[in-house]
C-alpha positions as CSV (number, residue, x, y, z in Angstrom):
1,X,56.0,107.7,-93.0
2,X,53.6,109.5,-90.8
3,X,49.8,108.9,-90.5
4,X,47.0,109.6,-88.3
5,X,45.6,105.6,-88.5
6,X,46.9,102.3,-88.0
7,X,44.1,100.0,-88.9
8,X,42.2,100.4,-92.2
9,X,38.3,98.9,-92.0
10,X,37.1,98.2,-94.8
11,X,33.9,97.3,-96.5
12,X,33.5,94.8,-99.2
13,X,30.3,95.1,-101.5
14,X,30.5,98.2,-103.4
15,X,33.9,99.2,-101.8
16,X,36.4,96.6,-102.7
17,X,34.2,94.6,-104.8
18,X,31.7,95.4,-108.0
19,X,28.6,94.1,-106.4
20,X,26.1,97.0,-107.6
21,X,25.0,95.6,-111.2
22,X,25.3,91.9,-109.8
23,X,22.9,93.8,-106.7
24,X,20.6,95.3,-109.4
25,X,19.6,91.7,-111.3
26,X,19.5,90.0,-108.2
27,X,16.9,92.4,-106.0
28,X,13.6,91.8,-107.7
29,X,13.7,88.5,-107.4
30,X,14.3,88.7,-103.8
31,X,11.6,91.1,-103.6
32,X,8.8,88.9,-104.6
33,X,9.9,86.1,-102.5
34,X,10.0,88.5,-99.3
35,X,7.0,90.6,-100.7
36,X,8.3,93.9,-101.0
37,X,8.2,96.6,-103.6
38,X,10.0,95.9,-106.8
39,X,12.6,98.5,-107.8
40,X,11.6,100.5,-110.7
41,X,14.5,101.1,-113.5
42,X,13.5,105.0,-112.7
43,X,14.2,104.8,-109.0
44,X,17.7,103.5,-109.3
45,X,19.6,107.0,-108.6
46,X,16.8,108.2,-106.2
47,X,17.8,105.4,-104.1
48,X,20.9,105.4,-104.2
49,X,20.8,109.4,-102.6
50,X,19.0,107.6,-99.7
51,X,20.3,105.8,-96.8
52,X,19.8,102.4,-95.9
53,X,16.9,103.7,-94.0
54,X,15.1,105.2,-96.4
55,X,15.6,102.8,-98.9
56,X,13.9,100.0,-96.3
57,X,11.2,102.5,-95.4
58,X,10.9,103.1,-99.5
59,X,10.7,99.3,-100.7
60,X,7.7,98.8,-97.4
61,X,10.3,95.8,-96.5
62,X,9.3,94.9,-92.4
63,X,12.0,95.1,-90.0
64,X,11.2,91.2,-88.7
65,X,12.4,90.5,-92.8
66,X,15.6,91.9,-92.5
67,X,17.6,89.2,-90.9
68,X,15.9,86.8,-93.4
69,X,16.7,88.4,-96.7
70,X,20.3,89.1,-95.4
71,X,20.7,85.7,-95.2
72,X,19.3,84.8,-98.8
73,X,21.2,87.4,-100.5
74,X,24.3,86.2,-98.8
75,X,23.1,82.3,-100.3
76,X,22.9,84.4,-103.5
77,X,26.4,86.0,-103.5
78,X,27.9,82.5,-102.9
79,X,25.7,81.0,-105.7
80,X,26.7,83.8,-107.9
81,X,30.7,84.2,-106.6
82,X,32.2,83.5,-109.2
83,X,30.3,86.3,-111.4
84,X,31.6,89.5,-108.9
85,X,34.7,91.0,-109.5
86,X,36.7,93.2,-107.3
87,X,37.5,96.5,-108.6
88,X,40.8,97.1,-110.5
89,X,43.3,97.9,-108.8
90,X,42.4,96.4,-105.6
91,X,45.2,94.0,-104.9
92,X,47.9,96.0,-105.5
93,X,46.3,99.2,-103.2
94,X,45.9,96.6,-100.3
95,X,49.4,95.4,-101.1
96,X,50.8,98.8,-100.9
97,X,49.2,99.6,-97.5
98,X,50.2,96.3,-95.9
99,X,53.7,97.6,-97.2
100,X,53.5,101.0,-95.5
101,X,52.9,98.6,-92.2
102,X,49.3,99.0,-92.2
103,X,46.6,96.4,-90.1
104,X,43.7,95.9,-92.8
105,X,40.7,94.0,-92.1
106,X,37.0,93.9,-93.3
107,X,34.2,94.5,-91.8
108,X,30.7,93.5,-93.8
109,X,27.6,91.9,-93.8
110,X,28.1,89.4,-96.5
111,X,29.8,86.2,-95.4
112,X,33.4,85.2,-94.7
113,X,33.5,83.0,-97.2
114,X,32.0,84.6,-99.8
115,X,34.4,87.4,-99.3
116,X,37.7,85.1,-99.1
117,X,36.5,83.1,-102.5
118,X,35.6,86.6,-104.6
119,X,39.1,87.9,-103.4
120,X,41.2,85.1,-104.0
121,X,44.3,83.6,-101.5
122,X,46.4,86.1,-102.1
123,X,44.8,88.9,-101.9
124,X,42.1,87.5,-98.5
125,X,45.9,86.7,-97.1
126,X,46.5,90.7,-96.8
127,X,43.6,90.7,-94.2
128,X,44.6,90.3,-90.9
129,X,40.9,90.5,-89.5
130,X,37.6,89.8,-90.5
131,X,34.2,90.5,-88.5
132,X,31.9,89.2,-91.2
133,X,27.7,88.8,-91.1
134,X,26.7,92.0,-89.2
135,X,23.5,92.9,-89.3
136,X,22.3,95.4,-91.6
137,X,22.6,98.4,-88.8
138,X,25.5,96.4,-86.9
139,X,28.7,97.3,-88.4
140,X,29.9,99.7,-85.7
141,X,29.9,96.7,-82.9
142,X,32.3,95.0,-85.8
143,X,34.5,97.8,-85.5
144,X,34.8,97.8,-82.2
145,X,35.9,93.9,-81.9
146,X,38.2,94.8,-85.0
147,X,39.6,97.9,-83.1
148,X,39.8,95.3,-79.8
149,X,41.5,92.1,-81.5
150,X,44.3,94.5,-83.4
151,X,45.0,96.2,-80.0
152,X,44.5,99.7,-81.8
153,X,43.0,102.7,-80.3
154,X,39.6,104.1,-81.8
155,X,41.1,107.4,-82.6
156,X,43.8,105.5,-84.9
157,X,41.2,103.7,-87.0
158,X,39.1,104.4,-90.3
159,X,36.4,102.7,-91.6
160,X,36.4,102.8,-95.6
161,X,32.7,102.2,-97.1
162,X,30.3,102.9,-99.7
163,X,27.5,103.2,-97.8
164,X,25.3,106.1,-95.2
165,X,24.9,103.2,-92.8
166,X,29.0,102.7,-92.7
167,X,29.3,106.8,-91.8
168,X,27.1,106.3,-89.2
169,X,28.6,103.3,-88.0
170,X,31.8,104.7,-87.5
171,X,30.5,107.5,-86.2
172,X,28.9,105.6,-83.6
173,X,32.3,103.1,-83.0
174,X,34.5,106.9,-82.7
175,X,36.4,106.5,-85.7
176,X,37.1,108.5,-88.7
177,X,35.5,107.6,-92.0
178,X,36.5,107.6,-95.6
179,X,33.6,107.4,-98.5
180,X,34.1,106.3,-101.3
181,X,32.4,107.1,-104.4
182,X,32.4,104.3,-106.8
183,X,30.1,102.1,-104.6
184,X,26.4,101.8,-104.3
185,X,25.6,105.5,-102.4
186,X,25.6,109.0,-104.6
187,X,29.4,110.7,-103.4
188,X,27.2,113.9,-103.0
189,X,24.9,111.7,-100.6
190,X,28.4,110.3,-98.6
191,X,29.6,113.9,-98.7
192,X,26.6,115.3,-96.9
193,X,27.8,112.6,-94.5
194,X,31.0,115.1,-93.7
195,X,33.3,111.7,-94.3
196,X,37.0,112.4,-93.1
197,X,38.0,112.2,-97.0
198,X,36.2,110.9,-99.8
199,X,37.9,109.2,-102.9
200,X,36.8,109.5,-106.1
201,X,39.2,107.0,-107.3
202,X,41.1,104.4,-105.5
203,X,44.4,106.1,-106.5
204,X,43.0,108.6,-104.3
205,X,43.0,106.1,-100.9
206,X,46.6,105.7,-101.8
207,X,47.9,109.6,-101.9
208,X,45.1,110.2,-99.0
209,X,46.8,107.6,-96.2
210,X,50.5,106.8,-97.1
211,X,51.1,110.7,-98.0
212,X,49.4,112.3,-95.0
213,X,50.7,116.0,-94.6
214,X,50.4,117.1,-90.8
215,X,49.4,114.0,-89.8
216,X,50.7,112.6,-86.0
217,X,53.4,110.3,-86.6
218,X,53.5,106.9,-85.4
């Protein structure tokens, strides 16, 4: 096999798990306990064009809240656990990489724990590495410590998100990114991103890393 990567970062929410509608019912009401602008049913897909940024900047939500709201949605998701589903397919496509003798781990700001009970044992046992709770505009210090504890260079790492804030992220750690488009963020948003690949469909993540034409070997 040959491939440019090594260790595969992953996001959770919106990557390997359907968090979007659970997202959706959920945000109002943490918007009038933190006292911030209610999302309108006709904002939806103008937000989700907009980065993480924007959307903050959008909602009025104060930067002092952030870390405070983070925390209650993260209370929320283990509330709610047991009502988010991972995306088909998802065991078997981290199964086949671990196969093809790649080092998976997650990176994300909802909680280890809430991650480890929505996947299940057998699937969270494919992980090697977590770096759970960052901060909303944190991620790329994860991915460093993730690059550090798997002993794997920068260069031979991607970062797999949903999300402007993960492009940016891995820009910032130097490592390659790969959008995906059936997560929170408009694909033509995460393409303007210039991504290393984006997939469409999680078929695609397959094809795109353990059939890498041209690609160094290991």
């Amino acid at each position: 096999m040959v491939t440019a990567y090594r260790l595969i970062i992953f996001d959770f929410d919106g990557t390997l798990a359907d968090t979007y509608p659970w997202f959706v019912g959920v945000m109002n009401g943490v918007a009038d306990r933190y006292r911030f602008r209610r999302v309108a049913e006709h904002e939806v897909d103008t937000l989700r064009g907009q980065s993480a940024r924007q959307v903050i900047a959008h909602l009025g939500v104060a930067s002092w809240k952030l870390p405070f709201i983070a925390r209650h949605i993260r209370g929320l998701a283990a509330r709610d656990s047991d009502q988010i589903p991972l995306f088909d397919g998802i065991h078997a496509m981290l199964l086949r990489l671990k196969q093809e003798g790649y080092i998976l781990a997650i990176a994300s700001s909802n909680s280890e724990r809430n991650i480890r009970r929505t996947l299940g044992p057998e699937t969270a046992a494919l992980i090697a590495h977590y770096a759970c709770g960052a901060g909303l505009f944190g991620k790329a210090t994860k991915f460093r410590r993730l690059a550090k504890e798997a002993h794997i260079p920068h260069r031979q790492c991607i970062c797999i998100g949903d999300e402007i804030r993960d492009a940016e992220a891995a820009r910032e750690a130097g490592m390659a990114f790969g959008a995906v488009a059936w997560g929170f963020t408009n694909p033509d948003a995460l393409q303007a991103q210039r991504p290393t690949s984006l997939f469409r469909h999680l078929d695609e993540i397959i094809a795109g890393l353990c059939i890498a034409p041209g690609a160094e070997a290991r």
